[in-house]
Backbone as XML, in Angstrom:
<?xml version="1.0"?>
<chain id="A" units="angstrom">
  <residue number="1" name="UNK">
    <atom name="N" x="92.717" y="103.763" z="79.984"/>
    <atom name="CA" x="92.522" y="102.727" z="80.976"/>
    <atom name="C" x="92.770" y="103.311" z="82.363"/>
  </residue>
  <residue number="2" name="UNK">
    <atom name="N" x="91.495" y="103.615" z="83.361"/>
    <atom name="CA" x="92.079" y="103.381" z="84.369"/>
    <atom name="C" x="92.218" y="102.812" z="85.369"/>
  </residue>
  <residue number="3" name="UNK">
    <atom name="N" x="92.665" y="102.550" z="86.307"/>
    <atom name="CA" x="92.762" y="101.677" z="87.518"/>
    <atom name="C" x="91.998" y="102.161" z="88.757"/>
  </residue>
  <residue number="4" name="UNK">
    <atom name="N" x="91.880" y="100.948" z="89.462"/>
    <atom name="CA" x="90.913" y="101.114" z="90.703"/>
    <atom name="C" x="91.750" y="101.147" z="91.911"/>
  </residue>
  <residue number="5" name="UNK">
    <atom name="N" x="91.866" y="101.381" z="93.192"/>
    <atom name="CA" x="92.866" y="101.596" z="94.415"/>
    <atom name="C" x="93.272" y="100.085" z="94.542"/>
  </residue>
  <residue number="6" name="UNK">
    <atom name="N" x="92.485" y="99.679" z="94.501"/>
    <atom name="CA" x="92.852" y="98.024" z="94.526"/>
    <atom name="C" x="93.705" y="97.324" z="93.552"/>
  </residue>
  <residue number="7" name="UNK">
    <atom name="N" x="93.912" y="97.782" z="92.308"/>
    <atom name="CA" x="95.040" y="97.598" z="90.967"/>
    <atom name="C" x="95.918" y="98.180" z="91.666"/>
  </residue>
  <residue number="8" name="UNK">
    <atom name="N" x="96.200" y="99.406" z="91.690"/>
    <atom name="CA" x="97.163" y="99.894" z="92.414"/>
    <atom name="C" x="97.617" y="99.254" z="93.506"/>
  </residue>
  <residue number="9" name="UNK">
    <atom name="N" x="96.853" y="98.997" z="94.519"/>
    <atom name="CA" x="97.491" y="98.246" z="95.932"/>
    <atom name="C" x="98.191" y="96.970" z="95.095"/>
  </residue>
  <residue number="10" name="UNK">
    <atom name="N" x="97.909" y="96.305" z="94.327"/>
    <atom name="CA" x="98.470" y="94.909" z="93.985"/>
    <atom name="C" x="99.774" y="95.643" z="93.224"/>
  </residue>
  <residue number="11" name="UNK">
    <atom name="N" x="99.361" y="96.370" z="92.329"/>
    <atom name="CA" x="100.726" y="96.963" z="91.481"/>
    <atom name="C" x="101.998" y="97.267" z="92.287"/>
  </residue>
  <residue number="12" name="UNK">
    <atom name="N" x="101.856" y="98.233" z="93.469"/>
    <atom name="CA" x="102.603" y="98.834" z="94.703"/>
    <atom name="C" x="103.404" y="97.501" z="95.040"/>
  </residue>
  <residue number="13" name="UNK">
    <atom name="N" x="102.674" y="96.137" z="95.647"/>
    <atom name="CA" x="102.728" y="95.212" z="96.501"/>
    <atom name="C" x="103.584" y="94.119" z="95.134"/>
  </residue>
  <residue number="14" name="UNK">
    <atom name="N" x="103.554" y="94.215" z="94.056"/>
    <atom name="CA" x="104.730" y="93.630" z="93.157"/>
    <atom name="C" x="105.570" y="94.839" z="92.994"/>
  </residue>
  <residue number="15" name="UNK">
    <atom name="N" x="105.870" y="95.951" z="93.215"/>
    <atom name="CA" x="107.033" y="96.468" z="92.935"/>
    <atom name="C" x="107.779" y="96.658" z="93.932"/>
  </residue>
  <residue number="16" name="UNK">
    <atom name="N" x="107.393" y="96.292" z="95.523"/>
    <atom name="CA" x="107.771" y="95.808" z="97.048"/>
    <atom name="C" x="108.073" y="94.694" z="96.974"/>
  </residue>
  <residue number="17" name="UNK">
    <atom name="N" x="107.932" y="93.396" z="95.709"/>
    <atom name="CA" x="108.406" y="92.165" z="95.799"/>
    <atom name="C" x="109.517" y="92.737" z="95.156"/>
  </residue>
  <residue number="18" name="UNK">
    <atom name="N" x="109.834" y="93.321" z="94.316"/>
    <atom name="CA" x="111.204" y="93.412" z="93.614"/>
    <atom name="C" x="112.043" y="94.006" z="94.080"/>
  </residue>
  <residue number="19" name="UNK">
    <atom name="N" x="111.942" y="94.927" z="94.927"/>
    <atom name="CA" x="112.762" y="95.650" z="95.952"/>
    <atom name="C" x="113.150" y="94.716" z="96.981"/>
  </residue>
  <residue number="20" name="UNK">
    <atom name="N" x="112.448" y="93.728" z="97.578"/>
    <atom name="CA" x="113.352" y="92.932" z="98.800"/>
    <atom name="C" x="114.374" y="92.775" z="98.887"/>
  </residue>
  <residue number="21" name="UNK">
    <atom name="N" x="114.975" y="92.123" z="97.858"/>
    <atom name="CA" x="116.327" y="91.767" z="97.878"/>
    <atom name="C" x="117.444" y="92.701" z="98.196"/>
  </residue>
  <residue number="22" name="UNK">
    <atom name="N" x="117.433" y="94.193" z="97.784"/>
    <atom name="CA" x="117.940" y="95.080" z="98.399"/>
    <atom name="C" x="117.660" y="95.576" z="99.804"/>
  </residue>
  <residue number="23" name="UNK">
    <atom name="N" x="116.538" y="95.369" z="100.369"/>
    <atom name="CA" x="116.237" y="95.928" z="101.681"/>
    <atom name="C" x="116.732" y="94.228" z="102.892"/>
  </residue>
  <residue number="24" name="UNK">
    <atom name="N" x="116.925" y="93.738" z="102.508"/>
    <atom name="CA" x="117.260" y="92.597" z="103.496"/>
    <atom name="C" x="116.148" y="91.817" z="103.913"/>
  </residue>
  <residue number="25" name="UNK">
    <atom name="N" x="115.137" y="91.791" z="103.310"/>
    <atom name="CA" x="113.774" y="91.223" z="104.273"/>
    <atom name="C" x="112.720" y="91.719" z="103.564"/>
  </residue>
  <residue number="26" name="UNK">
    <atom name="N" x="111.343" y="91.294" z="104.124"/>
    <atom name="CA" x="109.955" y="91.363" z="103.492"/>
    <atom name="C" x="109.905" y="92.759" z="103.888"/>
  </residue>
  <residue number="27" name="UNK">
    <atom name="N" x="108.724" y="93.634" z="103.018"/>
    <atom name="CA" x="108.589" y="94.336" z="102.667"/>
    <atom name="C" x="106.946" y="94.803" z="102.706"/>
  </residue>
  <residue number="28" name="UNK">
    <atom name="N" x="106.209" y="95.760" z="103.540"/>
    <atom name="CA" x="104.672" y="95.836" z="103.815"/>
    <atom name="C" x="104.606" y="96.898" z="103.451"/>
  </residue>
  <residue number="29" name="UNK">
    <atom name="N" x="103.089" y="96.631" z="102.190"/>
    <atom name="CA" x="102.884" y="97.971" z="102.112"/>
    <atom name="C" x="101.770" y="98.297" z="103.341"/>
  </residue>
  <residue number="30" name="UNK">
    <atom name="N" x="102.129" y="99.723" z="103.698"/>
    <atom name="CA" x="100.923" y="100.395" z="104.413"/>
    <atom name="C" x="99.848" y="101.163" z="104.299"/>
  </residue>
  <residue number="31" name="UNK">
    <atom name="N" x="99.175" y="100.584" z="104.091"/>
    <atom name="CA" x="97.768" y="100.673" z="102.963"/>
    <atom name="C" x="97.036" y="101.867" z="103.985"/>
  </residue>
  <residue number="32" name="UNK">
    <atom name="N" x="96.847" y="101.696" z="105.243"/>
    <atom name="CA" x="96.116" y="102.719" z="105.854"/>
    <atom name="C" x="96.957" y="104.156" z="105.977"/>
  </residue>
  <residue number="33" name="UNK">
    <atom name="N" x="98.012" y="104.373" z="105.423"/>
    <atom name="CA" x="98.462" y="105.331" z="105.203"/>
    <atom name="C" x="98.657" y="105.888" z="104.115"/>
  </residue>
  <residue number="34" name="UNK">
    <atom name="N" x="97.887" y="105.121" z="103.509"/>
    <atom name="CA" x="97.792" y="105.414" z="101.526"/>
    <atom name="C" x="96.649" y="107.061" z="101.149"/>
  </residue>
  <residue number="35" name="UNK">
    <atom name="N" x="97.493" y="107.760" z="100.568"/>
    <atom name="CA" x="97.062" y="109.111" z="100.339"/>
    <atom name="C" x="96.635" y="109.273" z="98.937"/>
  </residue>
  <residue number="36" name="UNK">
    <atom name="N" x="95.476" y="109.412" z="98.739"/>
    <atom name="CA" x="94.231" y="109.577" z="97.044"/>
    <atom name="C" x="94.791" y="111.031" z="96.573"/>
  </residue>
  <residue number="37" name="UNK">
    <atom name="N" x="95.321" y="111.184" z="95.031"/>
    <atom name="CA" x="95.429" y="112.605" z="94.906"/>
    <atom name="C" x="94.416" y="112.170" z="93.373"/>
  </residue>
  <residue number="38" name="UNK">
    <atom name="N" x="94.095" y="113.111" z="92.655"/>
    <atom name="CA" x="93.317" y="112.923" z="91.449"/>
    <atom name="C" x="94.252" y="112.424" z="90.696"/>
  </residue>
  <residue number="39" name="UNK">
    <atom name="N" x="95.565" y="112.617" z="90.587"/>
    <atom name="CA" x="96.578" y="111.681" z="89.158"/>
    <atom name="C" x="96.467" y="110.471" z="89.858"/>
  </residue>
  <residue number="40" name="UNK">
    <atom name="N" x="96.097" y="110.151" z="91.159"/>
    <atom name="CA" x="97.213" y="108.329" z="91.372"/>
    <atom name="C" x="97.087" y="108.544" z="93.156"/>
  </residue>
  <residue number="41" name="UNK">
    <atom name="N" x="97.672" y="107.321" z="93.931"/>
    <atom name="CA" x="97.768" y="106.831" z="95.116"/>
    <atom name="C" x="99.056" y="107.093" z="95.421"/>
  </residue>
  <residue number="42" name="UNK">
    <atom name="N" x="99.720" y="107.654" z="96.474"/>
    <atom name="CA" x="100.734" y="107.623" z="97.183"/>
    <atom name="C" x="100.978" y="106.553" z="98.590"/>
  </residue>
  <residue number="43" name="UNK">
    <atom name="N" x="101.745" y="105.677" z="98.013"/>
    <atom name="CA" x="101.672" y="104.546" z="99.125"/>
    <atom name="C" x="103.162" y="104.165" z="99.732"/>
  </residue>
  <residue number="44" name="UNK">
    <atom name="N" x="103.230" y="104.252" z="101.231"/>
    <atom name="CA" x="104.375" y="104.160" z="102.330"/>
    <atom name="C" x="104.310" y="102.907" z="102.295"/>
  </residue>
  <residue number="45" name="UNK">
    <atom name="N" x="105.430" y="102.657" z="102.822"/>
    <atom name="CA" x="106.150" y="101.128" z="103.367"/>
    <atom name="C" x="107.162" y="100.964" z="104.324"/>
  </residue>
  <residue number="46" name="UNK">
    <atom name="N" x="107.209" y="99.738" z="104.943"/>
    <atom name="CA" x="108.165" y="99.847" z="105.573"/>
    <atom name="C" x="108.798" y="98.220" z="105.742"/>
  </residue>
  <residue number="47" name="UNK">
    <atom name="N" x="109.446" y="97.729" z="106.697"/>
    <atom name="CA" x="110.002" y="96.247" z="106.657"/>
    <atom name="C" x="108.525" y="95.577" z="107.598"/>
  </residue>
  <residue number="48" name="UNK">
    <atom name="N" x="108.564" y="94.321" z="106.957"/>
    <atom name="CA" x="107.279" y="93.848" z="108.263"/>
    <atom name="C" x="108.154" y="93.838" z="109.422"/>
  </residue>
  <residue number="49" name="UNK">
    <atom name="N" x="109.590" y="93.147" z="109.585"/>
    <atom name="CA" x="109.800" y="93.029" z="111.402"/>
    <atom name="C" x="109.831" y="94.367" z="111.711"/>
  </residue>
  <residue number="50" name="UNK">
    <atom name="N" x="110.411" y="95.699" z="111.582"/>
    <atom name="CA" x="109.502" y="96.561" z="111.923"/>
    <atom name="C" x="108.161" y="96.843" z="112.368"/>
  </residue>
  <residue number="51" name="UNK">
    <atom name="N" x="107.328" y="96.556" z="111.564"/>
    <atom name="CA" x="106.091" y="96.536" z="111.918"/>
    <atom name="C" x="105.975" y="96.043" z="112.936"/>
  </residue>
  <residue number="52" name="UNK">
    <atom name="N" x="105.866" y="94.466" z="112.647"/>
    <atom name="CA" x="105.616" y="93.537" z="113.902"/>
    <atom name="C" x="106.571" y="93.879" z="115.183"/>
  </residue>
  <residue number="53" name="UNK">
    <atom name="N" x="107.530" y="94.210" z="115.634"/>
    <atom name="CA" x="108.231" y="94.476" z="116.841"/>
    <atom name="C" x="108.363" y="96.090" z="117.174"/>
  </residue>
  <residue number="54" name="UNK">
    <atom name="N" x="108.514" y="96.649" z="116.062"/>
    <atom name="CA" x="108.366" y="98.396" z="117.066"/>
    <atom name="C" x="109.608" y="98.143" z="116.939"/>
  </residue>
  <residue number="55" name="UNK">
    <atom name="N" x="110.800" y="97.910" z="116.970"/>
    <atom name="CA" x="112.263" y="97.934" z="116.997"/>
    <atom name="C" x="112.706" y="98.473" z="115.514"/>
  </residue>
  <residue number="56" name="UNK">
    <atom name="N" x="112.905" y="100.001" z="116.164"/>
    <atom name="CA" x="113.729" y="101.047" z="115.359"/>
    <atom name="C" x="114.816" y="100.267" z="114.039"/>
  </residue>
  <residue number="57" name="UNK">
    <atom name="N" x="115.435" y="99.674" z="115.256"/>
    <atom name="CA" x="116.411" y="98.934" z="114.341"/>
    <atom name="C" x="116.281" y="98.021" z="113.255"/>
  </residue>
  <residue number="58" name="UNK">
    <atom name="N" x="115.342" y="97.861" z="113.131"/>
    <atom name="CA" x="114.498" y="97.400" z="111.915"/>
    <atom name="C" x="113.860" y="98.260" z="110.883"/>
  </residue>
  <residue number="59" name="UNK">
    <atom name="N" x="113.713" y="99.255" z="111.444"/>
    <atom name="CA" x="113.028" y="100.357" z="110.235"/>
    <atom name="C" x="113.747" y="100.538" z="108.988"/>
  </residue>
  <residue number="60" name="UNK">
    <atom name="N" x="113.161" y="100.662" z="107.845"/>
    <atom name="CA" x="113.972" y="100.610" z="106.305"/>
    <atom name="C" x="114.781" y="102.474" z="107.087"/>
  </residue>
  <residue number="61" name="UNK">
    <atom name="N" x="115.269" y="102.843" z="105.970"/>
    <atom name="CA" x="116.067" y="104.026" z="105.503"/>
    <atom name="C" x="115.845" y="104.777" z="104.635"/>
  </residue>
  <residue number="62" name="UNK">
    <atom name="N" x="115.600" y="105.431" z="103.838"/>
    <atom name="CA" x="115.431" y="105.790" z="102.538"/>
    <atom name="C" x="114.334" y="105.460" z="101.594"/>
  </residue>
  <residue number="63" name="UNK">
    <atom name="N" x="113.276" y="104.939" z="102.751"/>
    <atom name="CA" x="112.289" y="104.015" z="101.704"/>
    <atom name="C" x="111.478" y="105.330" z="101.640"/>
  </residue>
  <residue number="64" name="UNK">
    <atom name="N" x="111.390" y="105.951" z="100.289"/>
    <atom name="CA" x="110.540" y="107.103" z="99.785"/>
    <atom name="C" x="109.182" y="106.267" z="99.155"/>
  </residue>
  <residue number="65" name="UNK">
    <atom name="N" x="108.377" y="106.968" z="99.439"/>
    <atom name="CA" x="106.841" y="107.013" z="99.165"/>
    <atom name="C" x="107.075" y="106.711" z="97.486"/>
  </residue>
  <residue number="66" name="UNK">
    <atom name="N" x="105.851" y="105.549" z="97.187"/>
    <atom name="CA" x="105.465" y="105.426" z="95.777"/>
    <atom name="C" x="104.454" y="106.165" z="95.247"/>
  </residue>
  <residue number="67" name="UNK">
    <atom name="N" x="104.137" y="106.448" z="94.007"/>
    <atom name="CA" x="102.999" y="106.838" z="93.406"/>
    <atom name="C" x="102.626" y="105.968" z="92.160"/>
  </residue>
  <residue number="68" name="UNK">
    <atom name="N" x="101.634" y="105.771" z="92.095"/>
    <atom name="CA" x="101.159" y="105.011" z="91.329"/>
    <atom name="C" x="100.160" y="105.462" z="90.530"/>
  </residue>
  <residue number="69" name="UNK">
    <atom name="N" x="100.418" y="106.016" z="89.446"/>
    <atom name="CA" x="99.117" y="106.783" z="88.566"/>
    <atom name="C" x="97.559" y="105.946" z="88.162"/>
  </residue>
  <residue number="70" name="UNK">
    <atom name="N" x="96.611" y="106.640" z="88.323"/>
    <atom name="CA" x="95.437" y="106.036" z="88.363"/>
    <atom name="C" x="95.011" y="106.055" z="86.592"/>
  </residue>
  <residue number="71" name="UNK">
    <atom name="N" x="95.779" y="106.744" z="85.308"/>
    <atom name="CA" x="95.518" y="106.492" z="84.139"/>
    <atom name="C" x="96.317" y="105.285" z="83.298"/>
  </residue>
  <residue number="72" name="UNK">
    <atom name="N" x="97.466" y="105.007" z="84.229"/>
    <atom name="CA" x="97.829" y="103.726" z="83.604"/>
    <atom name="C" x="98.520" y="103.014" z="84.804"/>
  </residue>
  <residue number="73" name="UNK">
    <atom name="N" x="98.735" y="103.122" z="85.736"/>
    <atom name="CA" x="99.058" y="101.866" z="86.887"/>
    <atom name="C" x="101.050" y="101.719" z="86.692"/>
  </residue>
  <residue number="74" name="UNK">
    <atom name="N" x="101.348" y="103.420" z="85.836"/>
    <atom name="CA" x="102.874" y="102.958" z="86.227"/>
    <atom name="C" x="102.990" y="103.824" z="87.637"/>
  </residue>
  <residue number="75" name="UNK">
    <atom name="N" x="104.468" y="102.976" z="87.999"/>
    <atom name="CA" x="105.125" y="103.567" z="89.375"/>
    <atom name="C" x="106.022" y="104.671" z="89.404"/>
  </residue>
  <residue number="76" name="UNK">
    <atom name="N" x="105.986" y="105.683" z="90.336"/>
    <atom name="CA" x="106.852" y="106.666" z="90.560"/>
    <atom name="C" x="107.677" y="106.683" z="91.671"/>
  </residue>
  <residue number="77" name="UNK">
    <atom name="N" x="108.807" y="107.079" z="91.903"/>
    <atom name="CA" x="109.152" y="106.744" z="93.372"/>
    <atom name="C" x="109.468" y="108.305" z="93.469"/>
  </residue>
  <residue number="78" name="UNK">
    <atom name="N" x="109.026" y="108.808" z="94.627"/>
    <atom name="CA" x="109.604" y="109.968" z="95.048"/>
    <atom name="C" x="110.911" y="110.136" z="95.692"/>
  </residue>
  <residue number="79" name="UNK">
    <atom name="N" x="111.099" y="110.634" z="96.849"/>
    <atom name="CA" x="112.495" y="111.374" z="98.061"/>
    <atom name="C" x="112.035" y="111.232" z="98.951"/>
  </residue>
  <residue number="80" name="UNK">
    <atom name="N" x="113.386" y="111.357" z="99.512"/>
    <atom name="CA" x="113.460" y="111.365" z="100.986"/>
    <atom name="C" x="113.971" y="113.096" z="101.164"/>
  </residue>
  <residue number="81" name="UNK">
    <atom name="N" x="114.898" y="113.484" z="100.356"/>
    <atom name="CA" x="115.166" y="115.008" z="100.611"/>
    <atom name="C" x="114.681" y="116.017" z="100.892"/>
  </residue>
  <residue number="82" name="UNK">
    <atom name="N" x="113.423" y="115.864" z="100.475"/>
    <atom name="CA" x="112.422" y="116.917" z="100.808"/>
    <atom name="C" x="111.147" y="116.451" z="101.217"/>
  </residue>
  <residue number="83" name="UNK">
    <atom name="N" x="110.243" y="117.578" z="101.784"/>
    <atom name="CA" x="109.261" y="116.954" z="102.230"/>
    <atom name="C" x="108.172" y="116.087" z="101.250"/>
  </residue>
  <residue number="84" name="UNK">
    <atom name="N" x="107.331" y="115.303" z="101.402"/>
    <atom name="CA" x="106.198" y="114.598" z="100.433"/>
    <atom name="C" x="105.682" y="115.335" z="99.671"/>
  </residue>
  <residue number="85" name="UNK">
    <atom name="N" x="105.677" y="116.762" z="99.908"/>
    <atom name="CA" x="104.483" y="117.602" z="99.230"/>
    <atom name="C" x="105.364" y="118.292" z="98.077"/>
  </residue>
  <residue number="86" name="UNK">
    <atom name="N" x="106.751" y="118.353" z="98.148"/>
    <atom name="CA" x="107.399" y="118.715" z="96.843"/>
    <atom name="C" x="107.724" y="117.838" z="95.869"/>
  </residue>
  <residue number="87" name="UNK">
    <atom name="N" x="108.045" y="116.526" z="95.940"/>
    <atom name="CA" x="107.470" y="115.546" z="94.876"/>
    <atom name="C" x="106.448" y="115.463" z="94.500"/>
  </residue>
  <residue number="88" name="UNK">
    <atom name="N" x="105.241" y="115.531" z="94.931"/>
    <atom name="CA" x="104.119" y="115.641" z="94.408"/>
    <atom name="C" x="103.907" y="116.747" z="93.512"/>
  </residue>
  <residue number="89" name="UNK">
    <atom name="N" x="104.136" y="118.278" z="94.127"/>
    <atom name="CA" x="103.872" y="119.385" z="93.436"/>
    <atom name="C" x="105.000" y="119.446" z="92.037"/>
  </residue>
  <residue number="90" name="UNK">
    <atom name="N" x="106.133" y="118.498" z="91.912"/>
    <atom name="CA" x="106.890" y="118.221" z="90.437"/>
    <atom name="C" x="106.692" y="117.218" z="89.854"/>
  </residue>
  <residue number="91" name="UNK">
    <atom name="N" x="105.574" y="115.919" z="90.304"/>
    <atom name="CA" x="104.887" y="115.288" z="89.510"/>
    <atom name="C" x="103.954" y="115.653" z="89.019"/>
  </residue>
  <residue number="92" name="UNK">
    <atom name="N" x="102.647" y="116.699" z="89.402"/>
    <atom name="CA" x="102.053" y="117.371" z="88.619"/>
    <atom name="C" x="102.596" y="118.506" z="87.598"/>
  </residue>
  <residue number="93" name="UNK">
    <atom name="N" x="103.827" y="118.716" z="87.958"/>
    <atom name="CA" x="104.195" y="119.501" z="86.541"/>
    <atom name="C" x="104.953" y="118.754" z="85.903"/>
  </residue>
</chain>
């Protein structure tokens, strides 16, 4: 089975509903910053009042990039420790 970017965007956007409650507030995914690899979608987020105001002080912390595999629509969460491209290169192995 696989999924289309659009399964994924909805999949991403319920596993950002379940996270709220820990982040203090709503939760956006940022779809135009969503990165296609051949396993799956890598998709950023951040708080909407962030978004909407530009005030730092609103920005999440620790919110590491999801992946979402395109053969079955489960979620991965990467790091913040290192850069994006070394989670990726130990999810393909």
């Amino acid at each position: 089975m696989k999924i289309t970017k659009s399964e994924a965007e909805q999949v991403a956007r319920e596993y950002l509903r379940t996270k709220e409650g820990d982040s203090g507030g709503d939760l956006v995914l940022l779809v135009e910053e969503t990165i296609e690899r051949n396993f799956g979608w890598v998709f950023f987020y951040d708080s909407k009042r962030h978004i909407e105001t530009g005030d730092i002080r609103h920005a999440l912390a620790g919110n590491a990039p999801i992946v979402v595999t395109k053969t079955d629509g489960r979620i991965h969460e990467t790091g913040t420790a290192y850069p994006l491209e070394h989670y990726l290169q130990e999810y393909r192995e």
